[in-house]
C-alpha positions, 0 to 999 in steps of 0.5 A: 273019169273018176270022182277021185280023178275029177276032185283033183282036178278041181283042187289044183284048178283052185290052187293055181286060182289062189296062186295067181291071186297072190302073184296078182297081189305083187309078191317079191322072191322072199314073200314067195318063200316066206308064203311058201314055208308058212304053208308048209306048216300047215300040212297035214303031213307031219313028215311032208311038213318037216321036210317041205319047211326043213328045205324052204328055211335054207333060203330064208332070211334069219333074223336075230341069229347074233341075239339068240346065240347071246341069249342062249349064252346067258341063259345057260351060264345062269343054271344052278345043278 
């Protein structure tokens, strides 16, 4: 076996590691995918990370939609040209 192979062996025996650690914590659905998009922004990927969080926020909570479209209102009947 390969040193490449024998890495991501190891790697994924962490990351399954890590996971139980969270799932141990007692994590809902919505921290799942909260946990999950958050670490889609850490990506070195720029690509992978645009469309790992790009499919995660379809099943994200939005909060303050109402105020940002008010907000967004404001602001533009405010500029001068």
């Amino acid at each position: 076996m390969s040193k490449k192979i024998k890495k991501e062996i190891e790697d994924r025996k962490i990351a399954r590691e890590i996971t139980k650690t969270i799932i141990d914590y007692g994590v809902n659905d919505n921290q799942k995918l909260e946990i999950m998009h958050l670490l889609s922004l850490e990506l070195e990927s720029n690509d992978s990370m645009k469309e790992i969080s790009k499919f995660l926020k379809k099943f994200t909570v939005k909060f303050n939609t109402k105020e940002q479209e008010s907000n967004i209102e404001e602001k533009s009947s405010s500029l001068i040209i």
